[in-house]
C-alpha atoms as one frame of an Amber mdcrd trajectory, in Angstrom:
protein
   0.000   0.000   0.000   1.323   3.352  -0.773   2.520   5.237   2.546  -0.619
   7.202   4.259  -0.399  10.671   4.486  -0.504  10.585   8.181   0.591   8.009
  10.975  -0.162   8.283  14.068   0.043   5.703  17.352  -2.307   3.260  17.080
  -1.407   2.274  13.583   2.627   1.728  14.818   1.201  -0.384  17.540  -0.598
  -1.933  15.155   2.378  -2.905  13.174   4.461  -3.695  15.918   1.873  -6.263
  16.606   2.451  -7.510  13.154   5.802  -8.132  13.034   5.404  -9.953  16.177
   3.262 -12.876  14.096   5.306 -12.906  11.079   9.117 -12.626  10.722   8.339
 -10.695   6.904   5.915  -8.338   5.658   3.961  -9.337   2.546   5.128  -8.469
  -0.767   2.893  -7.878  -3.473   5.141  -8.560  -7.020   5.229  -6.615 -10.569
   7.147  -9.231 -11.629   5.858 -12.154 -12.664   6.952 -14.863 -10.699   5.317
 -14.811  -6.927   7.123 -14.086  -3.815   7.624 -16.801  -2.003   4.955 -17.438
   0.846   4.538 -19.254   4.187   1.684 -21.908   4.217  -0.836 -22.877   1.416
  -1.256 -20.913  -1.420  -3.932 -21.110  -3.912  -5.551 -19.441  -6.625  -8.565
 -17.598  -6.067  -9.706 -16.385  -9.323  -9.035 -18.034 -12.243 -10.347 -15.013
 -14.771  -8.346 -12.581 -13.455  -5.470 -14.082 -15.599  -7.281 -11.988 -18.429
  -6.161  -8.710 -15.764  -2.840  -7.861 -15.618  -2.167  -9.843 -11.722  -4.156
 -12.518 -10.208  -5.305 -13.060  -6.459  -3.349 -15.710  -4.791  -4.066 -16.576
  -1.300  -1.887 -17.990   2.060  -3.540 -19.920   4.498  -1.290 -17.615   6.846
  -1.348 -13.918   5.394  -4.265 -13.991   3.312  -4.847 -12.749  -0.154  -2.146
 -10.908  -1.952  -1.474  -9.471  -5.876   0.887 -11.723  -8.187   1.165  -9.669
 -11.938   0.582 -12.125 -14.943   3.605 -10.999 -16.626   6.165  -8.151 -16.410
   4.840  -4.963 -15.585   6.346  -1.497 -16.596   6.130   1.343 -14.070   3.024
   3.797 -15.113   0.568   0.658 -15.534  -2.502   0.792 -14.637  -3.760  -1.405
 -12.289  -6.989  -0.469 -10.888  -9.314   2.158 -11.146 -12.840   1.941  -8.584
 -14.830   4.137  -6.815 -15.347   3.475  -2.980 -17.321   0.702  -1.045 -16.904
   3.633   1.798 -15.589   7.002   2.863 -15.501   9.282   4.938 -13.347  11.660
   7.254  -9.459  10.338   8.089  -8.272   9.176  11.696  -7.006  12.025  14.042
  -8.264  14.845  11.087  -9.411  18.344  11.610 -12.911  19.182  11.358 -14.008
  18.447   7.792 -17.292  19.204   5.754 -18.459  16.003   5.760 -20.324  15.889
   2.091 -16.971  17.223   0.326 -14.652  16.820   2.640 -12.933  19.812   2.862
 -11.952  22.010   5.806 -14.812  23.696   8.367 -14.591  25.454  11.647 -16.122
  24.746  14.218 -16.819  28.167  15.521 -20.494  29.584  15.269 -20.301  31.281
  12.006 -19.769  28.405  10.438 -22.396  26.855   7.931 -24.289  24.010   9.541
 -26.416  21.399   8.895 -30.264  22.613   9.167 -31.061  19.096  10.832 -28.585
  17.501  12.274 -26.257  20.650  13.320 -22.950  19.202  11.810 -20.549  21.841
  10.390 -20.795  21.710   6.460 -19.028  23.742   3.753 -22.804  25.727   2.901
 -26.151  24.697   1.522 -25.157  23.867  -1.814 -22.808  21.303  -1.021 -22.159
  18.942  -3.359 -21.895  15.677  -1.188 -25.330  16.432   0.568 -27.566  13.447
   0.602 -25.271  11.444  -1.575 -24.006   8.320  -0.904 -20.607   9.295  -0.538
 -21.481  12.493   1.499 -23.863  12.825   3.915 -26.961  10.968   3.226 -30.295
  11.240   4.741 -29.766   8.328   7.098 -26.965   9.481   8.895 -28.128  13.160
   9.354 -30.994  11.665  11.030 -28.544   9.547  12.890 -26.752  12.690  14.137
 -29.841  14.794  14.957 -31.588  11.693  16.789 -28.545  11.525  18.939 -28.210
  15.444  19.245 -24.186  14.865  18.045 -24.024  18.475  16.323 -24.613  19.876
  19.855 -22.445  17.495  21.268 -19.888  18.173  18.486 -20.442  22.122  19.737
 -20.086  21.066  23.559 -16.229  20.093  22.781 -14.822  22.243  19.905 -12.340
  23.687  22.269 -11.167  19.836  22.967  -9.218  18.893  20.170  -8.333  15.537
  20.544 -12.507  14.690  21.311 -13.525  16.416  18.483 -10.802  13.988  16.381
 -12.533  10.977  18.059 -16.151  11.852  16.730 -14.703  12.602  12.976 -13.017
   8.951  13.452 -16.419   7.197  14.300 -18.325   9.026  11.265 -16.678   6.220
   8.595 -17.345   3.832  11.116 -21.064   4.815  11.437 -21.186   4.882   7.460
 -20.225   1.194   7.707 -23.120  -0.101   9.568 -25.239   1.713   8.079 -24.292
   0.064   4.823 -24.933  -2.958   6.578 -28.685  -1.516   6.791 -29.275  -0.433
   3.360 -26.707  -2.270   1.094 -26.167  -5.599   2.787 -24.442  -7.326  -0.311
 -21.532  -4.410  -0.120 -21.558  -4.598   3.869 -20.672  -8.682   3.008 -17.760
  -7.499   0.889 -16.220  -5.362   3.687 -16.484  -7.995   6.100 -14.138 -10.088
   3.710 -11.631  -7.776   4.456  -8.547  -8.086   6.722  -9.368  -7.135   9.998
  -6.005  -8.909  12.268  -8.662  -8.913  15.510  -6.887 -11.306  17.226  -3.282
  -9.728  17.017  -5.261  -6.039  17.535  -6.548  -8.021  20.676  -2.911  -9.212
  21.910  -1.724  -5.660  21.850  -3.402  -4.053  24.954  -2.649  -1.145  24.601
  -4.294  -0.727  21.309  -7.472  -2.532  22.105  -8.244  -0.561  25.461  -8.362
   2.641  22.908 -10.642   1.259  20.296 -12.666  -0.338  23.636 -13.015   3.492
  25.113 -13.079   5.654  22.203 -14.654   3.571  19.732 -16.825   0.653  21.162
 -17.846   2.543  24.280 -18.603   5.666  23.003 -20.581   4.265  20.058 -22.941
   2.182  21.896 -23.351   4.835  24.989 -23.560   8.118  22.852 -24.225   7.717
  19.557 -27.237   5.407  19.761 -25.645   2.074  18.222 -25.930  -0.324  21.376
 -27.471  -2.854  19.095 -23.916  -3.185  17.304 -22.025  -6.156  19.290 -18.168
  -5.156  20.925 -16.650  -7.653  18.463 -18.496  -6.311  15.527 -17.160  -2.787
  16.220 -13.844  -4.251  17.081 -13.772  -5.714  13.835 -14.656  -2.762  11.234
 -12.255  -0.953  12.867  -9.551  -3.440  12.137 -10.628  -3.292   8.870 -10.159
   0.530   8.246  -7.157   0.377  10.015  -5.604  -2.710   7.980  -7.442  -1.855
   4.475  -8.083   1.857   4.278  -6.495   4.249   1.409  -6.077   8.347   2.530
  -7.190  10.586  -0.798  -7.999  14.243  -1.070  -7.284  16.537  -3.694  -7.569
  20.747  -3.107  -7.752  20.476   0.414 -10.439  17.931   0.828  -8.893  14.868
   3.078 -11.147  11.688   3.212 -10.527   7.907   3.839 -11.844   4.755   1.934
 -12.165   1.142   1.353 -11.945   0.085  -2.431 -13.507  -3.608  -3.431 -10.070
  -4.588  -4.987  -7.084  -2.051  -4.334  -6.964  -2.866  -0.378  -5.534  -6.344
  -1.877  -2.067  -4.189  -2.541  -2.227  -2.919   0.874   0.316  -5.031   2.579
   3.813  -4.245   0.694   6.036  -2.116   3.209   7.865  -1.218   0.034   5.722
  -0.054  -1.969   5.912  -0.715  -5.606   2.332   1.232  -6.544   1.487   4.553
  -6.042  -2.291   5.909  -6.118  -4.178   8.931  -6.838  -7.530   9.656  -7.052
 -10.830  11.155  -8.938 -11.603  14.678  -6.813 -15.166  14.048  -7.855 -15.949
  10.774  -7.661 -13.171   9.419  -5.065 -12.621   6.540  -7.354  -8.777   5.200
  -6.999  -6.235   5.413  -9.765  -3.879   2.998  -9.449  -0.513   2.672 -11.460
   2.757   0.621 -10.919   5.825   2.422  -9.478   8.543   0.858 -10.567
C-alpha cells in the first residue's frame, strides 16, 4: 500500500503487533513470478489471468497481488470508486459531504437538521451516498451529536474521536441499506486477534470507539466484536485521498488487496469528484 499521508500511534502499535506474528511483511510482485509465501497458497480467481495480476491466497497472510507478466512502471492497475468514505483518523474538522476544511466556531455553515458543520447549503456531497446521506443526518440529529460536536470544539483531541467514528457509522449503516456491499467489507482483513494481543491498542478502540458508540451515539445494538472488527478493517485496508484540500478515507472492493507491501511498488491517486482510486505501478 502506498505510505498514508498521516501516521499516528495506534497504527505503529498496530504494526508492531504484526511483526510480532510474522518474521516478513507481505510483498505484493510486478514481476511475474510470486514471492515466495509461508503456508498454502492457492488461486482464487481463475479469470483474473485476463487482468494484468491474479489473487493468490496464504492460508497464513491472506490474499495478496501476483502480476501475470512483467509490468512497466506507469501501468494501470486499478481504477474503482469506494465501497466507503468518509473523514481520516485524528483529522481536523471536515465538511463532511466534500470533505474539505470547516470550523467549528459559530459562524460556520451548519447542517439545518442535524447541526454538523458543512461547507454551505449547496454542497455537493449532501444526501449522496458518498457524502452525507439522509440516514446518517438523522442519525446525528436523533442523537443530538451536532450539539455534542459544539459542547467540545475547544477539545481537540474529542472532536478527532467523533470525525473517526463518522466512517465507522457509514459502515453499519451500509450494513442496513446495502447488505451485499456490507458482506464485501467484512471479507476484508481485519487482524482482531493480534489487535486483541496488543493491549494497549485494544483498550483505545474499547473506550473511544466501542464505548462511546454504543453509549452516545445510539448504536448499542452493534455487538463489541463487531465494532472491534470494522475498525480493524479501516485500520488494515483503508487508502487516505484528497485533492484541493479535501482529506477523506476509503475502502476500495479490490485495491486494499495491494495494501500489505512495506515497500511499496504502486502509487495511487484519485478522482476529486468521484473518489474513485487510480492505481498505477511504481517501478
Amino acid at each position: 500500500m502506498p505510505p498514508r499521508k498521516h501516521k499516528n500511534k495506534k497504527k505503529h502499535h498496530q504494526h508492531q503487533a504484526q511483526q510480532q506474528q510474522q518474521a516478513s511483511p507481505m510483498q505484493s510482485s510486478n514481476k511475474s513470478s510470486p514471492t515466495k509465501m509461508e503456508g498454502n497458497i492457492e488461486s482464487c480467481d481463475s479469470t483474473s489471468k485476463q487482468l494484468p495480476f491474479r489473487i493468490e491466497k496464504s492460508t497464513v497472510l491472506g490474499r495478496y497481488v501476483v502480476a501475470n507478466r512483467d509490468l512497466k512502471a506507469g501501468e494501470l492497475l486499478i481504477t474503482e470508486e469506494p465501497l466507503a468514505i468518509g473523514p481520516c483518523v485524528s483529522a481536523d474538522a471536515v465538511c463532511l459531504g466534500c470533505y474539505m476544511p470547516v470550523e467549528l466556531q459559530s459562524a460556520q455553515y451548519r447542517c439545518s437538521a442535524c447541526k454538523w458543520p458543512m461547507c454551505g447549503p449547496q454542497c455537493r456531497g449532501l444526501h449522496q451516498p458518498t457524502g452525507h446521506t439522509a440516514q446518517e443526518c438523522e442519525l446525528l440529529r436523533t442523537q443530538k451529536l451536532g450539539e455534542a460536536l459544539e459542547a467540545i470544539r475547544d477539545k481537540p483531541d474529542l472532536v478527532k474521536n467523533y470525525y473517526e467514528l463518522i466512517l465507522i457509522v457509514r459502515i453499519f449503516l451500509i450494513k442496513q441499506n446495502a447488505p451485499e456491499i456490507y458482506a464485501e467489507i467484512l471479507q476484508m482483513e481485519s487482524h482482531s486477534e493480534l489487535r486483541k494481543s496488543n493491549t494497549e491498542l485494544w483498550q483505545y478502540y474499547e473506550q473511544n470507539v466501542v464505548q462511546r458508540l454504543q453509549r452516545d451515539w445510539g448504536m448499542a445494538v452493534l455487538t463489541v466484536d463487531e465494532i472491534h472488527t470494522i475498525c480493524g478493517i479501516l485500520d488494515v485496508n483503508c487508502f487516505e485521498i484528497g485533492q484541493n484540500s479535501a482529506k477523506a478515507r476509503c475502502l476500495y472492493r479490490s485495491a486494499f488487496l495491494l495494501a500489505h507491501d512495506c515497500c511499496p511498488n504502486t502509487a495511487h491517486t484519485d478522482d476529486p469528484q468521484s473518489y474513485a482510486i487510480i492505481l498505477r505501478t511504481s517501478r
